[in-house]
N, C-alpha and C positions, 0 to 999 in steps of 0.2 A: 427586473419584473418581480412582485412580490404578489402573492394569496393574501388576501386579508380576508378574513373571517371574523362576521360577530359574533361575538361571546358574551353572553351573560353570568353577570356571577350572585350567589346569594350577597345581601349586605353584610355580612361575616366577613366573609372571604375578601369579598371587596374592599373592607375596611383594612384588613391582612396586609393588602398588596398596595393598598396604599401607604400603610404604615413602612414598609418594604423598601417603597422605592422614597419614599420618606427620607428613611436613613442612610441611604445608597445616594440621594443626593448632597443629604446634610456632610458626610463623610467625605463626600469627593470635593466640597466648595469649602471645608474646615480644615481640610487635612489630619482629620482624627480616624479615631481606631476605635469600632466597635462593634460587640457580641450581636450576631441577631437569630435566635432569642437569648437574653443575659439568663436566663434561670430555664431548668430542662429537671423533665421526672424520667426517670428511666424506669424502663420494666422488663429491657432485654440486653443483651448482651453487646449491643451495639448502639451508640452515641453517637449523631451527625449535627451541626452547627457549622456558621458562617463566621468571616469577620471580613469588616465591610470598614474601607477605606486606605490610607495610603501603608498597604502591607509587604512593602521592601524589603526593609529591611526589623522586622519582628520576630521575635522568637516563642515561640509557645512550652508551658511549663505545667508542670500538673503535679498537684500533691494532695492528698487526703485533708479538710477541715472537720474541726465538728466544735459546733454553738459554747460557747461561752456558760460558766455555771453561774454567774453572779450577772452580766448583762443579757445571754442569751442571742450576744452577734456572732457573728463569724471573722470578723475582722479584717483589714487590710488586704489588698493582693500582695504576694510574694513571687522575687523572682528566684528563689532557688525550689529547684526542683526536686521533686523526694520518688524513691523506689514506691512503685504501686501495682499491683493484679491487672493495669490494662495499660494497654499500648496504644500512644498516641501517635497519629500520623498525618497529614496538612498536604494537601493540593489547593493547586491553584487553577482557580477556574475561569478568573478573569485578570484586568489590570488592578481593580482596586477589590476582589473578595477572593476568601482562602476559602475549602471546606476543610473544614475539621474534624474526626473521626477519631471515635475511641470506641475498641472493642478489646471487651474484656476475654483474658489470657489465660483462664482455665474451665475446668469442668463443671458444669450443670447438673452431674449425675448423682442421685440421693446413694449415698454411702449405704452400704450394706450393716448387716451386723455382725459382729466382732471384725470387721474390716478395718487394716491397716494404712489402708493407701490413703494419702492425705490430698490427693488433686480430687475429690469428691465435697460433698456438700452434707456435712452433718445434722443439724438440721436443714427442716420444708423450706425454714427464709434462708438462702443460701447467703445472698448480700444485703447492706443494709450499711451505705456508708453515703457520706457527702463528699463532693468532688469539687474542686476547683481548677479552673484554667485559668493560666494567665497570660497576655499577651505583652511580654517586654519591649523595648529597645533601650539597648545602653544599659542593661540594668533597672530601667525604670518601668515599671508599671503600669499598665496604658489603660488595660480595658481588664475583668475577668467575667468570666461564666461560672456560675454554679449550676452541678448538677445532685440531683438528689437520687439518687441508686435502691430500690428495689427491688429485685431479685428472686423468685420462688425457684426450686430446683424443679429438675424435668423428672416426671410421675412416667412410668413406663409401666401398662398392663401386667397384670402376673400371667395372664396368658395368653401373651403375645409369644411369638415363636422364637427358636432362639437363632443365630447367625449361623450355625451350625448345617452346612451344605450337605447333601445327600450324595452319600459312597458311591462312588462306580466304578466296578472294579474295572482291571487292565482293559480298556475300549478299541485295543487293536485287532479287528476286523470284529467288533462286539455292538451292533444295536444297541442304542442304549436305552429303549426300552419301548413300551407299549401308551404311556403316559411319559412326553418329554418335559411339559411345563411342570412337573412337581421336580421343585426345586429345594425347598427348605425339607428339611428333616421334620418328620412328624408334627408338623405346621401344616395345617391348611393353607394351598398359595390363591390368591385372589384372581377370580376369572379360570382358572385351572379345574373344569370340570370331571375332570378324569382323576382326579387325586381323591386317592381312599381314605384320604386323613380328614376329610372335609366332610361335617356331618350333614343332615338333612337339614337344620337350619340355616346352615353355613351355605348351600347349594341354592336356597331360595333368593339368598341377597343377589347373586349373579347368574340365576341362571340362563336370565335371557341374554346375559353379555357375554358367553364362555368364549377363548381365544377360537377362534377358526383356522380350518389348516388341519396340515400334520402335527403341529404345533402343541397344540392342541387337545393334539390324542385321535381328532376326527381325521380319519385314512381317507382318500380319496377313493373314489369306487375304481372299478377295475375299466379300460377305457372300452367302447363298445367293437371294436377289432377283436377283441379275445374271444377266442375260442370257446372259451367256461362260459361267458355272460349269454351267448343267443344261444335260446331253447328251440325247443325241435317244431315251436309250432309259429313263433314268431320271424326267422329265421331264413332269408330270401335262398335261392339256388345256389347261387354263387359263393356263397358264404363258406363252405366247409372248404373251398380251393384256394380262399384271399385270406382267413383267419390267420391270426398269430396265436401259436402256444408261445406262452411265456408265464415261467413262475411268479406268484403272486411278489413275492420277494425282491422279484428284481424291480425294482418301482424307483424310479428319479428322485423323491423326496427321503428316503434311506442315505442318500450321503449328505443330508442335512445334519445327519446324527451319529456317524462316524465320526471318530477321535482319528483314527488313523495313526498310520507310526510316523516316527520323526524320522529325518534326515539328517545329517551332520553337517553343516555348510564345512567348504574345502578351502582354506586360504587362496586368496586371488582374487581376480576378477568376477562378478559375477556373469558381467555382459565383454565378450570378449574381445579385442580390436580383431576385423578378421584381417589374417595375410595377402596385401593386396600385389597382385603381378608387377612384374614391370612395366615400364610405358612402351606403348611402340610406337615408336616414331611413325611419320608419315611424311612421303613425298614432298604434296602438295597441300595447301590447306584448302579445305573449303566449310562451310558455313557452322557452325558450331564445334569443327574441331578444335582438340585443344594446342597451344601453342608451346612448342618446346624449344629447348635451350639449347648451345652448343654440345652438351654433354650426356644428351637426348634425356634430358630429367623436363618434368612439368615447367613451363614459368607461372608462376602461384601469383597473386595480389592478395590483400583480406579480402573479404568478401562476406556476404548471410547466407548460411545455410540452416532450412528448417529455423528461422526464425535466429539463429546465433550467428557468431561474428565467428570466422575460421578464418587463421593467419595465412595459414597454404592452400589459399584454394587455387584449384586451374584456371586458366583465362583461355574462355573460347574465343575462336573466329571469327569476327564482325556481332559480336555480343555487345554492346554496350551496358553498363550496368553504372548505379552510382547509390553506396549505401555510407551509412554514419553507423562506428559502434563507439559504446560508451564503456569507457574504461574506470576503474576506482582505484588511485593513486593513493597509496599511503606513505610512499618514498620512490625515488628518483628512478626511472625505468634504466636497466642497462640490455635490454635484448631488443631484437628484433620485434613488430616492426616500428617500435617508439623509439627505438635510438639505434639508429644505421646512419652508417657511412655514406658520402657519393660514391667512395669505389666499391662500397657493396652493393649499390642499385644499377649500377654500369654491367649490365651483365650486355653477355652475347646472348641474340636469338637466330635462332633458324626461321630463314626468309621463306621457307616453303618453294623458295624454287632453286633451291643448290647454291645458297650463300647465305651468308649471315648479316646482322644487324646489331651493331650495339645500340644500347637503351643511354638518349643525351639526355643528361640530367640537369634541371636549370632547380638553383638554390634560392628560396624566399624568405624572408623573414616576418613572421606576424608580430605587429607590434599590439595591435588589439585583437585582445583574446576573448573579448563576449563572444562571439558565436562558436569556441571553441573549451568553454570551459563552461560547468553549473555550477549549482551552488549546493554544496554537502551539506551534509546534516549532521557533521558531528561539532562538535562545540571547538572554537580554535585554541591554541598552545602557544606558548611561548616560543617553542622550537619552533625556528623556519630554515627551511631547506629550501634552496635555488637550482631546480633543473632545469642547465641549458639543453638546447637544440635538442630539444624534444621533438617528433614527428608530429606536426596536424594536418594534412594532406598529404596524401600521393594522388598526382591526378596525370594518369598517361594519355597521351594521343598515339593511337596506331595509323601509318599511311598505309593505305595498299592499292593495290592495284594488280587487277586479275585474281590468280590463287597465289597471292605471296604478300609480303611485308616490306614496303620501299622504307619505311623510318619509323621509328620512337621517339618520339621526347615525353619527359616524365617530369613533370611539375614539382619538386620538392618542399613543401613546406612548413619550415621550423619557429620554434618561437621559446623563450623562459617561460618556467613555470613556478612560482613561487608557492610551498608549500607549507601551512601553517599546522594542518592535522591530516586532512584527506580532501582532494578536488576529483570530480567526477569530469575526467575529460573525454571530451568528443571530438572521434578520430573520423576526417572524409578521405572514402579510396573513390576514384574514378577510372574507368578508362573508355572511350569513344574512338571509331574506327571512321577514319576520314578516308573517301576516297579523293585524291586532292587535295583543297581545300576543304571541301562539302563533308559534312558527317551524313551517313547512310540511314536515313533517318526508317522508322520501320511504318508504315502505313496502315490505316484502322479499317481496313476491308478494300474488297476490290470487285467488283466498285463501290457498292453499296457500303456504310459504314456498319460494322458488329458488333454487338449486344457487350459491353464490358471495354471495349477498346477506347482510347481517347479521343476525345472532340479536340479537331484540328483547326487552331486559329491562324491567322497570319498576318504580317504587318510588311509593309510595303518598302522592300530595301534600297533603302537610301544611298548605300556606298556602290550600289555596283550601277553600273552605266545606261545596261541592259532596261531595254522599256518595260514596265509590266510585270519586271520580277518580285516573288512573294516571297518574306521566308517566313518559316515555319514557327508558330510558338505556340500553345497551350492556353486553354482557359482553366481559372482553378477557381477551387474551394479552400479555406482554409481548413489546416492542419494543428490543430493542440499540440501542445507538449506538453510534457508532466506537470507543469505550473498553472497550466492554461491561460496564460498573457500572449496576447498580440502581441509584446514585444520577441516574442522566442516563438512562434508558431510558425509553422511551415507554411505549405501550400500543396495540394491536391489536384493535379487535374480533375475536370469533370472526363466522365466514365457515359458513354451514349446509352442511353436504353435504360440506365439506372439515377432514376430520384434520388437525393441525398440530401442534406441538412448537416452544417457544421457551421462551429463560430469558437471565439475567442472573447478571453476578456479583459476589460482596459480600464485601470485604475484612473479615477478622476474625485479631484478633491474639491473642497468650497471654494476655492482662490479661482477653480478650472471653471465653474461655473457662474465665473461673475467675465467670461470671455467667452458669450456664446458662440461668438462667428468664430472664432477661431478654432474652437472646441468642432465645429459644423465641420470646416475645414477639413482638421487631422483626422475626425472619423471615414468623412469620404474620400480622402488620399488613401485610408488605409484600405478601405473599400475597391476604391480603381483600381490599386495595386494588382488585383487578383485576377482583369481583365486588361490587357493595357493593345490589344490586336483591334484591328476598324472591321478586319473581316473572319465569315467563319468558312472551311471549306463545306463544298455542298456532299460530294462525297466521301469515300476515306483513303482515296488514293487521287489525290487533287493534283493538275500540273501546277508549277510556281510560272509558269508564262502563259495561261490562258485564265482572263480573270473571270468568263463564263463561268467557272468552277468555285469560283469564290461569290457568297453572298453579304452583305452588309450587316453588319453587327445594329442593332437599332437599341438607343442608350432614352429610354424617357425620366426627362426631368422632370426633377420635386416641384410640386405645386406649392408655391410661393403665397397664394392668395389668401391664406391664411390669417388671422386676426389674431392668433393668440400671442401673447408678447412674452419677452424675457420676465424672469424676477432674479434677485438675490440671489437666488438657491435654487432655479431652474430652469432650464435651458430647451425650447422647443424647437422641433423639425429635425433631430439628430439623424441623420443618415444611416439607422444600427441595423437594418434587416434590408439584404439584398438578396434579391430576387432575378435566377436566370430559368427563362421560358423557351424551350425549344421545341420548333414546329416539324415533323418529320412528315415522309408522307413514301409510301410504297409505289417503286416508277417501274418495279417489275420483277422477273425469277431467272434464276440463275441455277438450276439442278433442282429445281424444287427449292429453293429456299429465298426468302421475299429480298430485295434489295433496296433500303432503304437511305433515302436521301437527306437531308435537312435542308428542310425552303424556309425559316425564319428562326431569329435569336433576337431575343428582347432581354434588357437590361435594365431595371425598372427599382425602386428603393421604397420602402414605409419609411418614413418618420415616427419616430417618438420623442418621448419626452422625459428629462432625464431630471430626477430628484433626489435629494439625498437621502437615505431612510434614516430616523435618528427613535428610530423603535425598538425592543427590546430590552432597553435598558442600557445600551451601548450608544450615547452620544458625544463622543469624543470628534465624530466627522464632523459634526454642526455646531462645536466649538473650536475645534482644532482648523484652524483654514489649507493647512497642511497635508492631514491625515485626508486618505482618501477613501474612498468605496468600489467594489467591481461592477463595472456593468458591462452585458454581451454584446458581443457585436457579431451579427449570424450573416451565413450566405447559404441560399439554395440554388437548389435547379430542379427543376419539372421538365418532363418529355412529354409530350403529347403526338399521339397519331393521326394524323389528317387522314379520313375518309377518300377514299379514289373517285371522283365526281363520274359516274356510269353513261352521262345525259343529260341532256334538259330533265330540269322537274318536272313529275305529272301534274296534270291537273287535276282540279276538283272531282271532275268525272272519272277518269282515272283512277283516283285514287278510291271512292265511293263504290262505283257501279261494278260487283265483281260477276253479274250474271252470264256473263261470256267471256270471263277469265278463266282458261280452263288451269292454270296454275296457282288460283286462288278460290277455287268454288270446285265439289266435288261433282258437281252437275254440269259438263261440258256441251252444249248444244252441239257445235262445230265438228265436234269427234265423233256424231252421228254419220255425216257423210265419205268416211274412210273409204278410201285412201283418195279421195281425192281433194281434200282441201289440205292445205299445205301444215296441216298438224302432225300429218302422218309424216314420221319421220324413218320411216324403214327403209324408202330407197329415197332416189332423187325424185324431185318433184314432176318431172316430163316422163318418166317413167311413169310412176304410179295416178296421171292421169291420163295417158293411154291406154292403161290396163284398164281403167276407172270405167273411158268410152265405149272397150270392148264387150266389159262386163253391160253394161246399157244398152250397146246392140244387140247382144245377144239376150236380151229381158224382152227389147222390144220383139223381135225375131219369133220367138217361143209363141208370146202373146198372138202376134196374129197367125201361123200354123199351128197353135195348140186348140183345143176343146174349147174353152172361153170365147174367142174372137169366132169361131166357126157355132155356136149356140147365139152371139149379136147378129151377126149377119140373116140366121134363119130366120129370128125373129124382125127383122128390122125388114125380111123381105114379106 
C-alpha cells in the first residue's frame, strides 16, 4: 500500500528533475559515470554533489586547478590526487549514485591584529580557489566536477559578549543567586529579565518573552496554607489551627540551584547482587513450587526474566513455560548451557514424595538450522570456525501424578555451526508437565472466558477412539520478527476481549506476478496457517467430550464474481488482510463479575490487488524479473458485545406514548392512587391493598356520622 499525493511543481523545478532523472537513466542504460551538477559555486564551507551511474568500482580525487594564462581552460581531469584545506568524503546512497561531500578543514575567523596564529583568515575573502573532482577507475578518468570556491570569513559583532561564564563561588550549600539565567559575564543573556547587565533597550526586544519560573528570577508566591499570606480580615476561623509556618526559604524550587557537594564513588558494584538463603526443600510438591535436586539445590532451565534470558532460573510445579533467547556468537561456546554433555543433563530430581527421578535424555541432531540461526550484520572473513554439538533445544516433559514427579525426559538438541564472523543464534528451552499422557493445559476463565486470556480453539482428534473428543489448539495472529518476513514470523494467539492488528511481509517479484493463482494460493496457505481448528470453545473452561461447549468456527469465502483480470505486472483478489470477528454475549454473574461466553467466530478475507511500484526512481523490480518488493500481509480480530435480549420488542405505542410511564414521564398518574395500585412498592401487594380498603372504610364511615352527611340529610328532609 502506498500514499500518493499530487504535487505540483513550478516549470523550473520541473524541468530540474526531469533533467535528473534524465541522467540517472541515461547512466544506468550506458553504464557511464557522471557529475550531477558537473560545475558548483561555493559560498560555504560545505560542498554536496552526486555521481550517477555504474559506481563500483571509482575512486574519487581532488586537487586545486586554476585557468590556463595563454588559453584560459582548465584542462584535463587527473587522477593523482594532491594535499588540499578540505576533506573529501563519498556515501553511497543507492545502487547506481554516490553523495559526495567536501567540507572545508579550517577556520572562518577574521585574524586579529598583530595575530600569529595562522588557522585564521587574513583577509575578508578568506578563500578563493577552484576545485576539481575526479572520478577514476583504473587510473582512468571518467567524469569531473568543478567547483568554484568563494569564501568571506565570519564578521563577529564587537559587542557581542564574550564566552567568559559568570564566577560562582564555592556552591556547597550556597544559592546561587537571586537571578539564575544570567549566565554570561557582563553580557546581556537574551530572554533573561532579571540581568542587570541588560539595558532599557535591551529589555524592550524581550520583554514580553522573559523566561518564566524560578528560572527566570520570577519566585513563585508563597502557597496560600502559609501562615504570613491570610490577613486578619480575609482569613476563615479555622485558619490559624490548619496553617503552616514555614520559612520563605524553604521552597522546592531552591534545590534547582544547589551545586551540592560531591561524593566519591567507592570501587565495586554499584547495584549489589543481594545474599540469597538457601533453598528449602519441601516434602511434597504442589502448584508453583520449585523443584529440587537430589542435593537439595534449584533444578534451574534458561528461562526470561524481566524481559532477559537467565541460564539458572528455577522450574516450578506444573508451570509450563516455552521462551527463545538470542545469543551473538563470535567463537565456539565452551560453557553451559550451549555446550553440555548427556551426563551433565542426567541429573537426579526429587519426586516430591520420597524418591527420586533421573532426567532421560534423548539426543537430536538438526541438520537445518533456519529456524535456529539469523543473519548478522557484520561483514563475513575468511576465518571459519566449525562448532559442533552446539545446544538448540532443551525441551523437557514432566510426568506427575498427584504431588510428585513419575518421569523426565528432556529432548536434547544439537547441531554444527559454521562460523564466518558472528551468527546470532536462537536457543529454545521448553518444559510441559503431563499428567499421563495429557499436558495440563491451563484454562481461560471458569466459566465465563477473561478479559486477556486465550481464545480456545479445538480440532477433533483423530488418533484416540473415544467419540466426540476435542483437543485443544489456539487461534493466532501473526508475530513479526526483527526482519518482518512471513518467512521468520511467529504466531500470537488471539487474547479475548482485546482488538488487535498484526501482519507480515512477503517479498514477491515480476516472475511471481505473472502466476497469479499461485501466488493466490501461497498467500492464503500462509493465511490458514494461523487458524487450522473447525471449532471455538464457547466458554474458557470447555469439556473435550461434550461438543455443546464447542461452537463452529464459520470461514466466508472470497467472492469470485469479480471481472477484473490478471495483467503482466498484476495480480487481483490476493488474500492479504484477514479478518477474525468474535460475537460474545453476557449469560450471567459470578460474585458480581459478568460472565461472558462466545456464540459466533467468523473468518472472512479483503482481497487486493498487488503491483509492483517502479516510483522513486528505483526501478530495478520492473526490469529485474528477479528482484522483488514487500508486500503485507495483515490479520485482525474484533470482539463485539451482543446485547442481552430483555423481551419482545416494543411497540410503536410503547415506545411513543410515555403519559403513563411513570419511569419515563415525571408526571405519574397511577402513583396518585398509593398504595394501592401495584406501583407502590413498599410492602406486598395484598397487604398494602387491604390497608388501601380499610383506609376507604374508614373515609366512608367518617362521611356518614360526621357533620357533612348529617347537614344532607337535614336538608334533604
Amino acid at each position: 500500500m502506498a500514499n500518493v499525493a499530487d504535487i505540483s511543481f513550478p516549470p523550473s523545478i520541473s524541468r530540474q528533475v526531469t533533467y535528473v532523472l534524465l541522467f540517472i537513466s541515461l547512466a544506468h542504460t550506458q553504464n557511464i559515470v557522471v557529475f550531477q551538477p558537473s560545475y558548483l559555486t561555493a559560498i560555504g564551507p560545505t560542498v554536496t554533489a552526486l555521481v550517477l551511474g555504474n559506481t563500483s568500482d571509482i575512486s574519487l580525487n581532488l586537487r586545486t586547478v586554476s585557468p590556463s594564462n595563454t588559453t584560459g581552460s582548465i584542462g584535463s581531469p587527473s587522477c593523482v590526487a594532491e594535499v588540499t584545506q578540505w576533506v573529501l568524503t563519498r556515501e553511497q546512497v543507492a545502487k547506481t549514485a554516490v553523495r559526495v561531500q567536501l567540507r572545508l578543514d579550517r577556520s572562518l575567523r577574521l585574524c586579529g591584529e598583530n595575530e600569529t596564529d595562522t588557522d585564521c583568515c587574513p583577509k575578508p575573502l578568506c578563500v578563493l580557489e577552484t576545485l576539481q573532482v575526479s572520478a577514476c577507475v583504473g587510473g582512468t578518468p571518467q567524469a569531473s566536477l568543478l567547483i568554484q570556491v568563494k569564501i568571506h570569513a565570519l564578521l563577529v559583532p564587537a559587542g557581542a559578549g564574550s564566552d567568559n561564564n559568570t564566577v560562582i563561588p564555592n556552591q556547597v550549600y550556597q544559592p546561587l543567586g537571586s537571578c539564575p539565567c544570567d549566565l554570561i559575564f557582563r553580557a546581556c543573556d537574551v530572554r533573561c529579565c532579571c540581568d542587570k547587565d541588560c539595558s532599557t533597550e535591551d529589555l524592550r526586544l524581550f520583554v514580553s518573552h522573559c523566561l518564566p519560573g524560578p528560572f527566570g528570577g520570577q519566585v513563585s508566591p508563597a502557597p496560600d496554607y502559609q501562615c504570613s499570606v491570610q490577613s486578619s480580615e480575609n482569613s476563615p476561623d479555622w485558619f490559624p489551627f490548619l496553617c503552616v509556618n514555614s520559612p520563605p526559604e524553604n521552597n522546592p524550587y531552591l534545590g534547582l540551584f544547589y551545586k551540592g557537594d560531591t561524593i566519591t564513588s567507592k570501587p565495586g558494584l554499584s547495584f549489589q547482587k543481594p545474599v540469597l538463603s538457601a533453598p528449602v526443600p519441601v516434602n511434597v510438591y504442589i502448584q508453583g513450587s520449585p523443584i529440587f535436586t537430589l542435593n537439595d539445590q534449584y533444578f534451574t532451565i534458561p528461562q526470561k526474566v524481566l524481559g532477559r534470558c537467565v541460564n539458572n532460573a528455577p522450574v516450578a510445579f506444573l508451570k509450563n513455560f516455552k521462551v527463545k533467547c538470542v545469543t551473538l556468537l563470535r567463537s565456539c561456546p565452551t560453557g553451559s548451557p550451549l555446550q553440555t554433555l548427556p551426563t551433565d543433563l542426567s541429573i537426579k530430581v526429587k519426586s516430591g514424595q520420597g524418591g527420586e527421578v533421573i532426567v532421560d535424555v534423548i539426543d537430536e541432531v538438526a541438520f537445518d538450522l533456519s529456524h535456529f540461526i539469523s543473519s548478522s550484520d557484520a561483514a563475513p572473513s575468511d576465518e571459519r570456525l566449525v562448532c559442533e554439538n552446539v545446544t538448540l533445544a532443551l525441551d523437557y516433559k514432566f510426568y506427575w501424578k498427584g504431588n510428585g514427579i513419575t518421569s523426565i525426559t528432556l529432548t536434547h538438541t544439537v547441531g554444527t555451526i559454521v562460523l564466518n564472523s558472528s551468527v546470532a543464534l536462537i536457543t529454545r528451552y521448553s518444559a510441559v508437565f503431563l499428567n499421563g499422557e495429557f499436558m495440563g493445559e491451563p484454562n481461560s476463565g471458569n466459566p465465563g472466558y477473561q478479559v486477556g486470556r486465550p481464545v480456545i480453539a479445538g480440532n477433533v482428534d483423530t488418533l484416540d477412539n473415544n467419540t466426540g473428543s476435542i483437543q485443544r489448539t489456539s487461534i493466532n495472529l501473526w508475530k513479526p520478527e526483527s526482519d518482518g518476513l512471513c518467512s521468520t514470523a511467529e504466531k500470537n494467539p488471539v487474547l479475548f476481549g482485546e482488538n488487535s492488528t498484526s501482519g507480515c511481509l512477503l517479498p514477491v517479484s515480476r516472475q511471481s506476478l505473472t502466476q497469479c493463482n499461485l501466488l493466490r494460493e501461497t498467500v492464503y496457505s500462509l493465511q490458514a496457517a494461523l487458524i487450522t481448528a473447525p471449532y471455538v470453545a464457547k466458554s474458557g473452561n470447555p469439556d473435550p467430550l461434550t461438543m455443546s461447549d464447542w461452537v463452529n468456527i464459520s470461514f466466508v469465502t472470497l467472492n469470485s464474481s469479480t471481472t477484473v483480470e490478471d495483467t503482466t505486472s498484476s495480480c487481483y483478489g490476493i488474500p492479504s488482510q484477514q479478518h477474525i470477528h468474535v460475537w460474545s454475549l453476557i449469560t450471567g454473574m459470578v460474585d458480581g463479575i459478568p460472565q461472558r461466553d462466545i456464540r459466533a467466530l467468523q473468518v472472512s478475507y479483503s482481497p487486493s490487488t498487488w503491483a509492483l511500484d517502479c516510483g522513486g526512481g528505483d526501478v530495478s523490480p520492473c526490469v529485474d524479473p528477479m528482484e522483488s518488493q514487500l508486500f503485507p500481509i495483515t490479520s485482525s480480530v474484533t470482539f463485539t458485545d451482543t446485547p442481552i435480549n430483555t423481551g419482545p420488542p416494543k411497540t410503536r405505542f410503547q415506545i411513543n406514548f410515555t403519559e403513563y410511564d411513570c419511569n419515563r414521564n415525571d408526571v405519574c398518574w397511577p402513583e396518585l392512587a398509593f398504595p394501592i395500585t401495584k406501583y407502590y412498592t413498599g410492602e406486598p401487594y395484598s397487604q398494602s391493598l387491604a390497608k388501601g380498603l380499610i383506609l376507604v372504610f374508614f373515609f366512608i364511615t367518617a362521611s356518614i356520622l360526621g357533620t357533612p352527611w348529617r347537614q344532607i340529610r337535614q336538608a334533604w328532609n
